[in-house]
Phi, psi and omega in degrees: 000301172267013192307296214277333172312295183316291231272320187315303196251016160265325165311303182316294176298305225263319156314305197255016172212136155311074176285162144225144185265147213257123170343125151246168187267144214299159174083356209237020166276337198220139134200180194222157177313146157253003222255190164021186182310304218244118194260157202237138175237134187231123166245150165254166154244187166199136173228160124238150165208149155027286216274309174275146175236353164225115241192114176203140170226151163236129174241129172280075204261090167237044189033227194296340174324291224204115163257125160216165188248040211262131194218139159187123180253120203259144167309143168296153189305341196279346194245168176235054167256157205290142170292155193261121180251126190229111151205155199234131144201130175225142182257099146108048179060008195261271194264113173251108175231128181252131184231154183184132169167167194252116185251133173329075211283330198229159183259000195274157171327333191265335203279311170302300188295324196293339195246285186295329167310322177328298183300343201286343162303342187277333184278330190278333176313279243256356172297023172261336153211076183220107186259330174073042174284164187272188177248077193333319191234334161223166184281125165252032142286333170255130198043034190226124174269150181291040141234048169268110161267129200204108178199162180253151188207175165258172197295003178260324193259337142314319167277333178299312205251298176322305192300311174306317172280357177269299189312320162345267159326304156318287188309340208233337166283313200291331195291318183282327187296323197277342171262353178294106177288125176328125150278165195225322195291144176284359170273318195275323176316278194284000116346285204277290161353268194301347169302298196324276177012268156312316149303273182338280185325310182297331185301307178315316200274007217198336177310127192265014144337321199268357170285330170315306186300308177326331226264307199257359184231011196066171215270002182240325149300318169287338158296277205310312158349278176348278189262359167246350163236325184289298187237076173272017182251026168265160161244124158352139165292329180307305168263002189278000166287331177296000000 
């Protein structure tokens, strides 16, 4: 379902930037279900160059079960621009929920215009899907821009509409980073740092993936997924409690 979204934003990467690629940790680029009738293969990529410091897509291949598509690309600390967050997902061919948007590291005002204003001609095209749902699992004042395509939807208006507006969007990302002046003060740095930071955590404690990842490679894998590749500046609760 999303195989050309993937090969779409590997081409986009591989091209335009000097990637190389970044360690994932052994056992969590691949595997496959063991579990029930219908088997499931989950592969990751990893990247980083210059301008990004993180680059990481996953694809959920269970057939007709379950397509799902996960991409988040985070900027290298030197830049403040907001992350680019992607997931497609669809279950038994039906239920399609698409989320895309460049999320935000700071709420001020100035930081929404230089960046987040940016989306809005692409969101006011593309409002067949900015659906306005409410949000189940996070606060959408955090880390979510009012201009987030977020929406449930059918597979003609995923191959019709998403895709021109996933290529869009993408295209409008590459555009603010080639204009994002480098930060250079080590205060404005480590700013930014502790944002990306905190972004894992609040992502980690709250993705609701991971019962899914649990349901099909199990509950110890799916941890470790969790917290050593999708968010790894996150900490267990378990142990940030200790």
């Amino acid at each position: 379902m999303y195989q050309k979204f993937q090969a779409f934003l590997e081409t986009e990467i591989l091209t335009r930037f000097e990637v190389v690629n970044r360690p994932i940790p052994t056992g969590l680029d691949y595997k496959i279900s063991e579990r029930g009738k219908n088997q499931a293969t989950i592969k990751s990529w990893c990247y980083q160059c210059p301008q990004f410091r993180k680059i990481r897509y996953t694809y959920i291949d269970a057939g007709d079960t379950a397509q799902i598509f996960n991409s988040v690309i985070y900027p290298s600390y030197n830049y403040d621009l907001p992350i680019l967050g992607i997931d497609f997902l669809t279950f038994g061919q039906v239920k399609n929920l698409v989320v895309l948007d460049f999320q935000p590291l700071f709420k001020e005002p100035n930081y929404q215009e230089k960046y987040i204003e940016k989306m809005r001609p692409l969101w006011e095209k593309y409002q067949d899907l900015a659906h306005n749902l409410p949000m189940k699992f996070y606060d959408a004042n955090q880390y979510f821009s009012k201009y987030i395509l977020f929406a449930k939807t059918d597979a003609e208006t995923v191959t019709n509409r998403l895709f021109p507006a996933y290529q869009d969007y993408i295209s409008l990302y590459w555009k603010l980073q080639e204009e994002a002046e480098p930060i250079t003060q080590l205060s404005e740095i480590q700013l930014v740092m502790e944002a990306q930071k905190d972004y894992d955590q609040y992502s980690a404690e709250r993705d609701p993936a991971s019962g899914l990842f649990s349901s099909y490679f199990g509950h110890e894998w799916a941890e470790r997924f969790l917290y050593e590749f999708l968010f790894e500046d996150a900490v267990p609760l378990a142990v940030a409690t200790r």
